[in-house]
Backbone as CSV, one residue per row, in Angstrom:
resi,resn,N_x,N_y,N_z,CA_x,CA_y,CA_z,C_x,C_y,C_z
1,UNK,-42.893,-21.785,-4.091,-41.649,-21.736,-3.369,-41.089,-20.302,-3.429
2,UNK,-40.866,-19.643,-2.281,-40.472,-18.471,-2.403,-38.975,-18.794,-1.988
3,UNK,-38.094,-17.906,-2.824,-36.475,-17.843,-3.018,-35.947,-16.539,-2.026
4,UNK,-35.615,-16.362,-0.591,-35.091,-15.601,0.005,-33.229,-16.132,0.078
5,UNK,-32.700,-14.691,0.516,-31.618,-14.344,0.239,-31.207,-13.134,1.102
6,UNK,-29.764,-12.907,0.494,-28.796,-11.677,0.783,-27.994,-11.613,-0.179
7,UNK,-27.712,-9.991,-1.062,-26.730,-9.594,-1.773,-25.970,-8.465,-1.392
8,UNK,-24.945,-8.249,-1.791,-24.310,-6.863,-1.465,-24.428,-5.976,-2.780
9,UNK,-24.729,-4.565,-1.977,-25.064,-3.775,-3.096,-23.858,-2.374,-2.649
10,UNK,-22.970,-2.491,-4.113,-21.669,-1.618,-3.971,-22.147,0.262,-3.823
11,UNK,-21.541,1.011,-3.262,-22.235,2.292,-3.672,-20.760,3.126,-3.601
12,UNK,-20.443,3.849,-4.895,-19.329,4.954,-4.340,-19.460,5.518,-3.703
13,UNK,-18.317,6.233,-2.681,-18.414,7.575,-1.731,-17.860,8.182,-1.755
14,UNK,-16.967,8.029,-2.911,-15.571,9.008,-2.663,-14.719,8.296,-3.684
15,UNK,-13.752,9.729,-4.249,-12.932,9.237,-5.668,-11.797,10.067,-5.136
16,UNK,-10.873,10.420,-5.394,-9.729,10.522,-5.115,-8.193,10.596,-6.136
17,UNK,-7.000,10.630,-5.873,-5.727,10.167,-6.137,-5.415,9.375,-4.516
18,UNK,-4.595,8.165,-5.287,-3.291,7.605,-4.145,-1.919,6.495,-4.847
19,UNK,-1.719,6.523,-4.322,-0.308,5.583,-4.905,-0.819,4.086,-4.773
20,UNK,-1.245,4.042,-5.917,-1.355,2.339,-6.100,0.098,1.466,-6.129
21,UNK,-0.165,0.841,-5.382,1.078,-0.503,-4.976,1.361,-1.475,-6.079
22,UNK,-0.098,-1.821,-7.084,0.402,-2.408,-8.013,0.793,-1.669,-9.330
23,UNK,0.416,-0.686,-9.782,1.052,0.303,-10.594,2.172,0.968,-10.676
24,UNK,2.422,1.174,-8.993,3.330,1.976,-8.112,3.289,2.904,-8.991
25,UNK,2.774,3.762,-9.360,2.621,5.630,-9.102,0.586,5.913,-8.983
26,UNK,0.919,7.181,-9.359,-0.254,8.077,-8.120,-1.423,7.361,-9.387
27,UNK,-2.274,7.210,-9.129,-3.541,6.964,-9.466,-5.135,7.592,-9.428
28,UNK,-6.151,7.541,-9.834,-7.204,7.450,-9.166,-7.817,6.429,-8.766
29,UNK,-8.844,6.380,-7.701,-9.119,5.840,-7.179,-10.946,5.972,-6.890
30,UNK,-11.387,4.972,-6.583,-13.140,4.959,-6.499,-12.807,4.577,-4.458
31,UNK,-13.622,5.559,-3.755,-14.184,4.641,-2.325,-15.227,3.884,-2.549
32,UNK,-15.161,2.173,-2.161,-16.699,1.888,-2.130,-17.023,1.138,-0.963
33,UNK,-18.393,1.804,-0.717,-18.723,1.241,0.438,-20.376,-0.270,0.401
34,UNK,-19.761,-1.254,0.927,-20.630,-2.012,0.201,-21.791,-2.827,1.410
35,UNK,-23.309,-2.227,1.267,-24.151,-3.055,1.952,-24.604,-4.215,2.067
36,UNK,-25.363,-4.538,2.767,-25.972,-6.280,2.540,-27.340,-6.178,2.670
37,UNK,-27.809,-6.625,1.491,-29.674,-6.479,1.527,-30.081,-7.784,1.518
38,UNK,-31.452,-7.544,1.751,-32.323,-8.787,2.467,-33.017,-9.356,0.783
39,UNK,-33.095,-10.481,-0.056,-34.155,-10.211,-1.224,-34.904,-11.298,-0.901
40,UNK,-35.538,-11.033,-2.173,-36.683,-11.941,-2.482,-36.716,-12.021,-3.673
41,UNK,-36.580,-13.723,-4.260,-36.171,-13.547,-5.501,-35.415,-12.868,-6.109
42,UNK,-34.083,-12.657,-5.839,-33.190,-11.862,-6.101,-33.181,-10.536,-6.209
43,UNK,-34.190,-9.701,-5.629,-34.440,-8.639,-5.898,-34.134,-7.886,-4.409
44,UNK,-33.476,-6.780,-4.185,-32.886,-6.066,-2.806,-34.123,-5.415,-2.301
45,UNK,-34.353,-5.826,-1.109,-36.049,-4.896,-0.583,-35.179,-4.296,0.556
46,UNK,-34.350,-4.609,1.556,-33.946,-3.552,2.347,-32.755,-4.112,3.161
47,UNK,-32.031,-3.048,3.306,-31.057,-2.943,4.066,-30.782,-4.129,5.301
48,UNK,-29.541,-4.753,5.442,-29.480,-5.502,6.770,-28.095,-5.399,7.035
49,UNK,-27.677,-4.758,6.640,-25.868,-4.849,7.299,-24.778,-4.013,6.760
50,UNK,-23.878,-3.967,6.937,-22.521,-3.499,6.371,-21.830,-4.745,6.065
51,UNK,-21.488,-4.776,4.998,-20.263,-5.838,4.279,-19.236,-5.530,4.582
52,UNK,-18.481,-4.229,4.009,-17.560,-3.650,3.729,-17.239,-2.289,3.401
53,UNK,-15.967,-2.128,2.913,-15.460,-0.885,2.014,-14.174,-1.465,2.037
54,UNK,-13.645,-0.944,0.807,-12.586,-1.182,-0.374,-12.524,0.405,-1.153
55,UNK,-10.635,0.382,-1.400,-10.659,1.696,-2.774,-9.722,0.835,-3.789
56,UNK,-10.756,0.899,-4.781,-10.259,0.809,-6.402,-9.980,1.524,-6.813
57,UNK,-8.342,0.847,-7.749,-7.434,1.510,-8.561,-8.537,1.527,-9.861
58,UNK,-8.334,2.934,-10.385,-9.371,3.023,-11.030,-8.529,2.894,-13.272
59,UNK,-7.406,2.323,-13.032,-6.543,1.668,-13.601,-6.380,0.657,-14.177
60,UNK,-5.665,-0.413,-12.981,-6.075,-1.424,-12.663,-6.735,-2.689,-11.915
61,UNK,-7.778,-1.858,-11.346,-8.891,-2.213,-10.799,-8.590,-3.041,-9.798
62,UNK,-7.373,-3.404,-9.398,-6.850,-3.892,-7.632,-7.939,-3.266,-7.145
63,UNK,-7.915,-3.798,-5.831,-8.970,-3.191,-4.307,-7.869,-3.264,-3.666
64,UNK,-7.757,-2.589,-2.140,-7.156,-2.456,-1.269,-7.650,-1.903,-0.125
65,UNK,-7.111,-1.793,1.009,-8.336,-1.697,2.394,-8.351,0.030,2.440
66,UNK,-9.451,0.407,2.990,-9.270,2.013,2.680,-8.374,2.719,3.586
67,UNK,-7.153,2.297,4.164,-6.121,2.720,4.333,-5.171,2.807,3.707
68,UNK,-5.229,2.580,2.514,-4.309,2.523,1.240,-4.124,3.760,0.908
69,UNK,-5.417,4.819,0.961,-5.342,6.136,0.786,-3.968,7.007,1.456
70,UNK,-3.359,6.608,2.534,-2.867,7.277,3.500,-1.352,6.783,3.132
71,UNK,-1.206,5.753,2.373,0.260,5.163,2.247,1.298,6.318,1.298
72,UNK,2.155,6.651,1.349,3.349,7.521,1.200,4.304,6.509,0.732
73,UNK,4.238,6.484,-0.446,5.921,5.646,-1.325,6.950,6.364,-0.386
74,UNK,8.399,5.351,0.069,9.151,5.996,0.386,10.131,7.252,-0.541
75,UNK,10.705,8.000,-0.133,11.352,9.003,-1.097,12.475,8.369,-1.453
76,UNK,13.732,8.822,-2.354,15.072,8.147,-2.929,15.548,8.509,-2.013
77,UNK,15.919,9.343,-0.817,16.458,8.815,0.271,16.379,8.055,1.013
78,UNK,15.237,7.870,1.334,15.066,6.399,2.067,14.991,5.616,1.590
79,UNK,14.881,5.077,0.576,15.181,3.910,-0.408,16.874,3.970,-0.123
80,UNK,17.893,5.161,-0.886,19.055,4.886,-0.647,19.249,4.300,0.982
81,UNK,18.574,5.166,1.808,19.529,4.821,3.484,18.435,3.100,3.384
82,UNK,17.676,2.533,3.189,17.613,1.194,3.200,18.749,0.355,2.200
83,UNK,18.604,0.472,1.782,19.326,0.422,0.400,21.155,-0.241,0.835
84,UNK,21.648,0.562,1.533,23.212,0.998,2.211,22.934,0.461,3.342
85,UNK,21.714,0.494,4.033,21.674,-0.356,5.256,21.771,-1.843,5.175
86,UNK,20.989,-2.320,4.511,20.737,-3.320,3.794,22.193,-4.264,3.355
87,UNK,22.511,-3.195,2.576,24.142,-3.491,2.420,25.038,-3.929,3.086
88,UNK,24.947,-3.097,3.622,26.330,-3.449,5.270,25.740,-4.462,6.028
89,UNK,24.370,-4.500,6.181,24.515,-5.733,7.453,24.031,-6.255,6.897
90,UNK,24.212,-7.233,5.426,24.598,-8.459,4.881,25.664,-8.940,4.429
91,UNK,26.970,-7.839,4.750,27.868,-8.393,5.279,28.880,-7.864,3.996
92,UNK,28.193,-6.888,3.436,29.166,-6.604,2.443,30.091,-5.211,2.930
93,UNK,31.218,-5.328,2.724,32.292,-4.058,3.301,31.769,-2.835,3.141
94,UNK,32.719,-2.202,3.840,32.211,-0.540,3.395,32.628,-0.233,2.236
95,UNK,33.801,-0.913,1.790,34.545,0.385,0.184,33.725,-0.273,-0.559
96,UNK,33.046,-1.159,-0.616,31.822,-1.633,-2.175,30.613,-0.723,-1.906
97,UNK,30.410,-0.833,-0.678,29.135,0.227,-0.637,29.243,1.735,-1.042
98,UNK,30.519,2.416,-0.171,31.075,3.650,-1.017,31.029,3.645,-2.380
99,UNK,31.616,2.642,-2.839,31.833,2.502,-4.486,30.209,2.960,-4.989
100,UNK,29.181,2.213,-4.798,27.984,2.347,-5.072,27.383,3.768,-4.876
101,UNK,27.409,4.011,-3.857,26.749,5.206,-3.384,27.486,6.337,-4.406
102,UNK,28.882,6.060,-4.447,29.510,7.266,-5.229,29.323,6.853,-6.495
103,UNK,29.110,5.874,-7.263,28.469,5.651,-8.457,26.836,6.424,-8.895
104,UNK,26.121,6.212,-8.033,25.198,7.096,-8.335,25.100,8.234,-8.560
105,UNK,25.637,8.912,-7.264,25.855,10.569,-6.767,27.206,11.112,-7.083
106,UNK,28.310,10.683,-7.157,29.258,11.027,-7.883,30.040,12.074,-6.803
107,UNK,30.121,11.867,-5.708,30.985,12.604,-4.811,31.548,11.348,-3.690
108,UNK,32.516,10.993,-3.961,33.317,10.074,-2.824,33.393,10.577,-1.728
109,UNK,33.765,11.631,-1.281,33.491,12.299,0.577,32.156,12.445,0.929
110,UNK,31.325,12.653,0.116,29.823,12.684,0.632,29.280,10.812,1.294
111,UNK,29.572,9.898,0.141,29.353,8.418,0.372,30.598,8.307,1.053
112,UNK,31.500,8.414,1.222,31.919,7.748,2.376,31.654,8.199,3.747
113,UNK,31.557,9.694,3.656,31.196,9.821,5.205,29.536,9.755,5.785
114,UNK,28.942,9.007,4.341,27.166,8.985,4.846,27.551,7.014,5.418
115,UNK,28.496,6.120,4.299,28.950,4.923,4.572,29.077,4.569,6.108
116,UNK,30.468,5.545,6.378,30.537,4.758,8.045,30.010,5.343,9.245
117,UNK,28.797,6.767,8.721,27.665,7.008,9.269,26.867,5.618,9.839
118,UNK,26.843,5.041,8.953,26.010,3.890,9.351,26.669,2.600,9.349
119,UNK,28.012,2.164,9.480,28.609,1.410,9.730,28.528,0.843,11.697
120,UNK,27.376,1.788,12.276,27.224,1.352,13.400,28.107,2.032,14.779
121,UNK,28.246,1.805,15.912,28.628,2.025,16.975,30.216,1.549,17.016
122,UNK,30.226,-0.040,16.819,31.302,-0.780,16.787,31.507,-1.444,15.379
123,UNK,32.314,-0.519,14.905,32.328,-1.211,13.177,33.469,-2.680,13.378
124,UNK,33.392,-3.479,12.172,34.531,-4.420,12.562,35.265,-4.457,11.308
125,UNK,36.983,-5.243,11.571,37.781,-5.202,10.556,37.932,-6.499,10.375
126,UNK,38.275,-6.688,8.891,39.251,-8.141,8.722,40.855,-8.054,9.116
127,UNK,41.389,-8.469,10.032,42.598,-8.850,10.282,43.627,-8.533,9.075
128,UNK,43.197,-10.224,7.886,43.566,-10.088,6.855,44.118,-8.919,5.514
129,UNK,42.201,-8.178,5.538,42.452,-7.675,4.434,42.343,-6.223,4.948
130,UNK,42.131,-6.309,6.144,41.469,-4.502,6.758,40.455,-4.009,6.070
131,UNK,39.193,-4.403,5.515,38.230,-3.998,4.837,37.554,-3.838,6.298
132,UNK,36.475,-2.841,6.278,35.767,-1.976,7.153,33.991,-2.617,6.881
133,UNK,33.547,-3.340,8.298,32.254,-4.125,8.247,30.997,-3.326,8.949
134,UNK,29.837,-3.819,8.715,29.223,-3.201,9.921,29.409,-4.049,10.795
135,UNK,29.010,-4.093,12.063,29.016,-4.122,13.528,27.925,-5.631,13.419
136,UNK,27.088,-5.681,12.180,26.646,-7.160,12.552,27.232,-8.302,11.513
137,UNK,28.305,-8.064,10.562,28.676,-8.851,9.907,29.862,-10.209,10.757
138,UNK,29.903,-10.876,10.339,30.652,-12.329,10.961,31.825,-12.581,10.372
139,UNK,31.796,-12.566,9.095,33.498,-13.089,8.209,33.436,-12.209,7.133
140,UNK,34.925,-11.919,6.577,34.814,-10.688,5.515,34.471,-11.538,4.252
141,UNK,34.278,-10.798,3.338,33.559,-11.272,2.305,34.582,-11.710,1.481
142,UNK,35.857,-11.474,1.645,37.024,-11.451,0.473,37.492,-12.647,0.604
143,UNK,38.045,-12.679,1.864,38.762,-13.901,2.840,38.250,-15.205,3.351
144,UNK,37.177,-14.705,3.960,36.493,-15.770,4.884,37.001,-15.842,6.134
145,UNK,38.165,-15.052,6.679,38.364,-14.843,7.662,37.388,-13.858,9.030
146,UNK,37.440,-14.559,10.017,36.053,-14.274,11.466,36.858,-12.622,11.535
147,UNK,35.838,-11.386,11.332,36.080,-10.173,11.791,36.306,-9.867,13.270
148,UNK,36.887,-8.748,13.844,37.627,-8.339,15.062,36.669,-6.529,14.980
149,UNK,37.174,-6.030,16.635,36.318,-4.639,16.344,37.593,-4.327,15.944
150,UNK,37.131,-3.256,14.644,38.063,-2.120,13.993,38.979,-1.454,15.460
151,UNK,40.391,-1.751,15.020,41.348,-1.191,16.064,42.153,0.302,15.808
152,UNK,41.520,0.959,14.552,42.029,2.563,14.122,40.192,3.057,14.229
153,UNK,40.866,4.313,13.963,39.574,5.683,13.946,39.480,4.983,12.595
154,UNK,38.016,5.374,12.129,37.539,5.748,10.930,37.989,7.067,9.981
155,UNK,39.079,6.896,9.259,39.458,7.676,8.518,38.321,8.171,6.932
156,UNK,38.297,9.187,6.712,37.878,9.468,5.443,38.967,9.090,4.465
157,UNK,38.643,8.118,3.990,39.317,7.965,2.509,38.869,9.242,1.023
């Protein structure tokens, strides 16, 4: 009885740094590119295909597609402007978000005027309490009262 088959046989091509996703910082990394051989009796006599390729964290040994190489962590600014975006249009006011932003960075005119930077086109107010929304929030967060469009300029506090 003869035992035919197919195995894949791994081969590096390339080593590297990249930002592993599960480590999240820079890493090395293995390219591998992996064939498909024909055997006999488990043994590889020749070539029949392409399987794949994968780059291993050479770490913690995750795989990932070899476009992983090319991925760019965002920077702390864009983390902050998600961050503040994020913020406002889930409905939380502007002076908590100021509060935050100037908690980090420690300049109140800088966060507030980066705040209703992005408070949108048509910011909205609570009636009630006059707290300052973005443009997709529905009821203020304090009150529960339905927001209106902001009826003053945007002042710098």
């Amino acid at each position: 009885m003869i035992i035919l088959g197919s195995k894949g046989r791994a081969k590096v091509i390339g080593m590297g740094k990249f930002f592993c996703p599960a480590c999240n910082q820079v890493r090395n990394y293995q390219r591998v590119y992996v064939d498909k051989y024909f055997t006999v009796y488990w043994i590889p006599l020749f070539k029949v295909g392409k399987m794949g390729e994968y780059v291993q964290c050479q770490t913690c040994h995750n795989t990932y597609p070899p476009e992983a190489i090319q991925y760019r962590p965002p920077s702390e600014e864009e983390r902050l402007h998600a961050a503040v975006l994020g913020d406002l249009r889930n409905g939380l006011p502007a002076h908590m978000v100021i509060r935050k932003v100037e908690e980090r960075y420690g300049d109140h005119l800088l966060a507030t005027r980066y705040v209703y930077n992005l408070l949108g086109n048509h910011p909205l107010e609570c009636p009630t309490c006059g707290y300052l929304y973005h443009e997709s929030a529905a009821r203020c967060l304090n009150c529960g009262t339905a927001l209106r469009p902001a009826t003053h300029l945007l002042e710098l506090q």
